[in-house]
C-alpha distance (Angstrom), angle and dihedral (degrees) to the residues before:
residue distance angle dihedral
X1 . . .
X2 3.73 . .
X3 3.83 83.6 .
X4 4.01 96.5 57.7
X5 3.79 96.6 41.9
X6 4.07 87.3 52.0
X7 4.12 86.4 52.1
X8 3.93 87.9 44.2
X9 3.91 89.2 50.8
X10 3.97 89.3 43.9
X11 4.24 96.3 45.7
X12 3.97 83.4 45.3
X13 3.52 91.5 57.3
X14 3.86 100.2 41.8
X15 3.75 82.8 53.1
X16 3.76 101.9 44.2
X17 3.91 90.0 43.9
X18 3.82 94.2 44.2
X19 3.94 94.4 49.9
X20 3.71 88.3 51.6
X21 3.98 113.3 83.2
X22 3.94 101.1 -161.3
X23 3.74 95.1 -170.6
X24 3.95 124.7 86.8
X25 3.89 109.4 -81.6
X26 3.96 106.9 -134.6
X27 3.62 126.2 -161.9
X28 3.66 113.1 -123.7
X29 3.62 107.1 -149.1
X30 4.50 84.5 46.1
X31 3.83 80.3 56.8
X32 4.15 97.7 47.1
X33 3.74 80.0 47.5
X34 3.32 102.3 57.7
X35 3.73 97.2 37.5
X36 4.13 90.3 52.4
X37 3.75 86.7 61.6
X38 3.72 100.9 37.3
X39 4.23 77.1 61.2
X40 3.87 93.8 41.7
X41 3.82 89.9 42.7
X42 3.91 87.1 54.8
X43 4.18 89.9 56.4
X44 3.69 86.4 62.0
X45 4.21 103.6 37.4
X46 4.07 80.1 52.4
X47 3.51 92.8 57.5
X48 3.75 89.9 41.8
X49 3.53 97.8 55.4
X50 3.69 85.0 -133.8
X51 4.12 97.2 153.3
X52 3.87 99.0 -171.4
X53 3.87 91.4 55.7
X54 3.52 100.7 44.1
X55 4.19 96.1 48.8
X56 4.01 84.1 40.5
X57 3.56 88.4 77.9
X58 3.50 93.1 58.9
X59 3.70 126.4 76.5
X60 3.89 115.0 -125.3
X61 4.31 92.6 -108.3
X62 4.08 96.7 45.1
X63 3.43 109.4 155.2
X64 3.73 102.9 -149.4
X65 3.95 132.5 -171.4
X66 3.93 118.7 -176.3
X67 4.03 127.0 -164.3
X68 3.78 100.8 -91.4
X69 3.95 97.4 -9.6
X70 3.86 106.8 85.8
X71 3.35 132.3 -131.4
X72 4.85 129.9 -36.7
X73 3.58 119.2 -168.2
X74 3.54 114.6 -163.1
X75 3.87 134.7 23.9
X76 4.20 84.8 -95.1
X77 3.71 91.3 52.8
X78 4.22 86.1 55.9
X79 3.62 102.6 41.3
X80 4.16 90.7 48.7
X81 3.75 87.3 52.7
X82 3.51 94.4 45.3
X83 4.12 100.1 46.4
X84 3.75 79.3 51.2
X85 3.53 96.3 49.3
X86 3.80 99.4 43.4
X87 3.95 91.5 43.1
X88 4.08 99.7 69.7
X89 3.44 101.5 118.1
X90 3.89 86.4 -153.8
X91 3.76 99.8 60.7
X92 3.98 130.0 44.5
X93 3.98 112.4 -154.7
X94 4.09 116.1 -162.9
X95 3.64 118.7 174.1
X96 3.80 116.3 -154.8
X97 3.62 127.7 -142.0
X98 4.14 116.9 -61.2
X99 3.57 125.2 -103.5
X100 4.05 95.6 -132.5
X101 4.39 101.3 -161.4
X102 3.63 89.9 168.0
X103 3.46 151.7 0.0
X104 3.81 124.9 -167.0
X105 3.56 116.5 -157.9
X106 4.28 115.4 -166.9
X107 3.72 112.4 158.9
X108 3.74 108.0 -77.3
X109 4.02 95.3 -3.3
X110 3.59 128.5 68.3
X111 3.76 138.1 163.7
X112 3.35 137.0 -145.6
X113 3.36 134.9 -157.3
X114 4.04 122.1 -167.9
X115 3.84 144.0 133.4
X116 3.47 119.7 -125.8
X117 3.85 129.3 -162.5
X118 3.74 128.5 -129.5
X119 3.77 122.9 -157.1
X120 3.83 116.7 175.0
X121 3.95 121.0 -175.8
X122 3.70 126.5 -165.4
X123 3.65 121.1 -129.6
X124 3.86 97.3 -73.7
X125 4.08 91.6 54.8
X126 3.87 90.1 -98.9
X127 3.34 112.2 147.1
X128 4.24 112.3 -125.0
X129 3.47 101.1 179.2
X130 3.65 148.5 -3.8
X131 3.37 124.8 -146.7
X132 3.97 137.7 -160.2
X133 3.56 121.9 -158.7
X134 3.92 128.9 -178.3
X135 3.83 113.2 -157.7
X136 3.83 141.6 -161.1
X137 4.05 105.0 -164.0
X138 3.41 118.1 172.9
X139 3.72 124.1 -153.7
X140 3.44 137.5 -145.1
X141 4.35 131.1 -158.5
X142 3.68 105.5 -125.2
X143 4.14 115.5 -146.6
X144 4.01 86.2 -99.7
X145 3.82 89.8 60.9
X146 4.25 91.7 -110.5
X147 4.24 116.8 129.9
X148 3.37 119.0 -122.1
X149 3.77 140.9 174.5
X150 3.57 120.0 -96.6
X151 3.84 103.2 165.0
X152 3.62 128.9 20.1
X153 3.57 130.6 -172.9
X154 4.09 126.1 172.3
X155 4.07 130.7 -173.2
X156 3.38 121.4 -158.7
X157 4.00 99.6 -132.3
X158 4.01 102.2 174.0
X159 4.13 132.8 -3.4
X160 3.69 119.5 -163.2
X161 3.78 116.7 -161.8
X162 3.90 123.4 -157.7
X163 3.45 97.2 20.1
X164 3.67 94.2 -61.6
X165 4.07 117.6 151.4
X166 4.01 108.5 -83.1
């Protein structure tokens, strides 16, 4: 008898402690949310130059690939290339507003899908080139609940020189 009740106590707890998710619950659609305007956010900081917002959206071991650029590891590796980038006096870059198809939401992970657009000026505002880019980020939940990018990887899909449609 002693024998079934310790079972009984056992199942009970297997049950109980099965049924009862100790982790935060997150809402998926709060999550898509906020990662769409992390990305949309990023559009804008870009075209600020603001530095600290743009590599804030990036967690401090991104892998990154870019169309025709190679490979950054590390959040250091991306804001170096982009303060180099964005400081040519000979060329103003401006990205416009993603084109979010889908986000993926799965616990900690999600992925992104998107195209962004490219336009770089020369020093006179002319616009050189425009450039489409389809992209596959993948984000990671940080301990303080925030999305971040762990892996980034961009294809060029179309370039349009002297202001011809991309």
């Amino acid at each position: 008898m002693v024998r079934l009740f310790a079972c009984g106590v056992v199942l009970l707890g297997l049950v109980v402690g099965c049924g009862n998710n100790a982790g935060p619950q997150h809402a998926p659609a709060a999550d898509r949310t906020a990662i769409e305007g992390g990305l949309r956010q990023f559009s804008h900081d870009f075209n600020a130059r603001d530095y600290p917002a743009m590599c804030a959206l990036f967690a401090d071991d991104v892998v990154l690939n870019y169309p025709d650029g190679g490979p950054d590891r590390g959040r250091d590796a991306f804001c170096t290339r982009m303060r180099k980038l964005l400081s040519d006096p000979a060329k103003q870059y401006s990205y416009a507003e993603p084109d979010i198809r889908e986000v993926l939401v799965d616990g900690d992970l999600a992925t992104v899908a998107l195209t962004w657009t490219l336009t770089v000026k020369d020093a006179a505002g002319k616009v050189v080139e425009k450039i489409k880019e389809d992209g596959l980020d993948v984000f990671r939940r940080q301990p303080d609940g925030s999305w971040k990018i762990h892996i980034s990887h961009g294809f060029a899909i179309c370039r349009g020189v002297n202001e011809l449609p991309c």
